[in-house]
N, C-alpha and C positions, 0 to 999 in steps of 0.2 A: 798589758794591763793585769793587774794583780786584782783575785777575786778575794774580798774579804765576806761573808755571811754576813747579812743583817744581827741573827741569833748569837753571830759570835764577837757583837761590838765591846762587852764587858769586860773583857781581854786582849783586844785586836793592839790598841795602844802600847799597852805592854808587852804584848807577844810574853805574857807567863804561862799559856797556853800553847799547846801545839796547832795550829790555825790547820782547816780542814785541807786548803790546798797544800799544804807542806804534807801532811798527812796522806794524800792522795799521791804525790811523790814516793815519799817512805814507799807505799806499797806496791808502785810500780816501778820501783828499782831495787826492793827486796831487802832495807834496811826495816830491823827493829830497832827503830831509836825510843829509849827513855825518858820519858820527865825529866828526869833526875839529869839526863845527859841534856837533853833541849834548858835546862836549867842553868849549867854550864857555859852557853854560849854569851854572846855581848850583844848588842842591839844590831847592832852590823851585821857580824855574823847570820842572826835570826831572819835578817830584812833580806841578808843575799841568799837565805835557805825558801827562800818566800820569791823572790824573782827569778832564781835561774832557772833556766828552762830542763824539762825533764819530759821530751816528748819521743825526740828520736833516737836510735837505737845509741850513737852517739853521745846525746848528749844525757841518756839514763846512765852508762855507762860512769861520765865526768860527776853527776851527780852522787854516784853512790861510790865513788872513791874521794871525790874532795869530804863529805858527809863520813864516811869511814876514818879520812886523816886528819877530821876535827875533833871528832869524838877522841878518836887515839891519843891525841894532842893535847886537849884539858882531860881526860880522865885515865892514859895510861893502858888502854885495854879499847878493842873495837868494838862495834855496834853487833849485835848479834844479826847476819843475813838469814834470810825468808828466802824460799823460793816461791819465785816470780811466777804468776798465774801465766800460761799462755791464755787463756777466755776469761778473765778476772769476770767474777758475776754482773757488773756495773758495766761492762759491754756488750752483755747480755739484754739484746732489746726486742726477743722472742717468749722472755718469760720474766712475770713477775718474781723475784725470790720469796720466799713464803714467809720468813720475817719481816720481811716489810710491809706484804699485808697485812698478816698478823698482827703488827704493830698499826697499823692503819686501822684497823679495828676496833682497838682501842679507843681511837676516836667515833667512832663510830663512823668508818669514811673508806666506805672502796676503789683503790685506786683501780684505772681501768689499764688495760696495756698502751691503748692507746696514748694515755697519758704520758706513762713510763717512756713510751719511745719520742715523748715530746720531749724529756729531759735530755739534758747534754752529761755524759761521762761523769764529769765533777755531781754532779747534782744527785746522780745515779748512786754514787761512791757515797756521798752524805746520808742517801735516807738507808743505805745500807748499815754504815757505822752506828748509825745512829737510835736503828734497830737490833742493833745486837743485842742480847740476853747479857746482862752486868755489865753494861754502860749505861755511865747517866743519860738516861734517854729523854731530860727537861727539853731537849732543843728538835723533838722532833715534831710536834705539832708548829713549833714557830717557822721548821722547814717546811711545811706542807703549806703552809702561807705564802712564806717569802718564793715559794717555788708556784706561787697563781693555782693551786693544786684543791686547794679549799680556803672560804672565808677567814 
């Protein structure tokens, strides 16, 4: 089952956006892929970047070479590789990251750890993106909704 975000319905159809679970791929196989390249792709392509799996050591692996050999393929040149977290923060469910209270703040809304360790990985990985310092950060209160976290 393919997770699409409530927040991210404005785009999901078209996939002219980078959808968060592709995004959460990207990062746990170590591909910087760009707009500009996600732009590239066909509806096909974008839908199989969106269901194939990217969990085990296996199949991160398959991921981030078919994802390198498509890039290559419409633009000429490969994805720039990231090194892969071995404790990526959003596995981290002994500590709040301080951007995202930070940003929770904002709203005027304390996340508890408690909470945090009710979240699953992907959900983790959202309020993290989401809170980053020069990212549009519109869709982080709608996360802290659709995530039962506040009203």
């Amino acid at each position: 089952m393919t997770i699409f975000f409530k927040f991210e319905q404005d785009f999901v159809n078209s996939l002219r956006c980078i959808p968060m679970i592709v995004r959460y791929k990207l990062d746990t196989c170590g591909v910087k892929l760009k707009l500009n390249h996600w732009h590239e792709f066909n509806k096909e392509e974008k839908d199989f970047l969106v269901h194939k799996p990217c969990k085990t050591t296996q199949e991160i692996k398959e991921y981030a070479d078919y994802l390198q050999e498509l890039v290559r393929e419409k633009t000429g040149e490969y994805a720039k590789s990231l090194e892969i977290e071995s404790n990526p923060q959003w596995s981290n469910i002994e500590e709040i990251p301080e951007q995202v209270s930070k940003k929770a703040e904002e709203f005027n809304f304390q996340l508890t750890l408690s909470q945090w360790q009710n979240l699953d990985n992907l959900q983790r990985f959202v309020l993290i993106k989401l809170s980053k310092s020069g990212h549009e950060n519109r869709n982080f209160l709608p996360a802290l909704k659709e995530f039962k976290l506040i009203n």
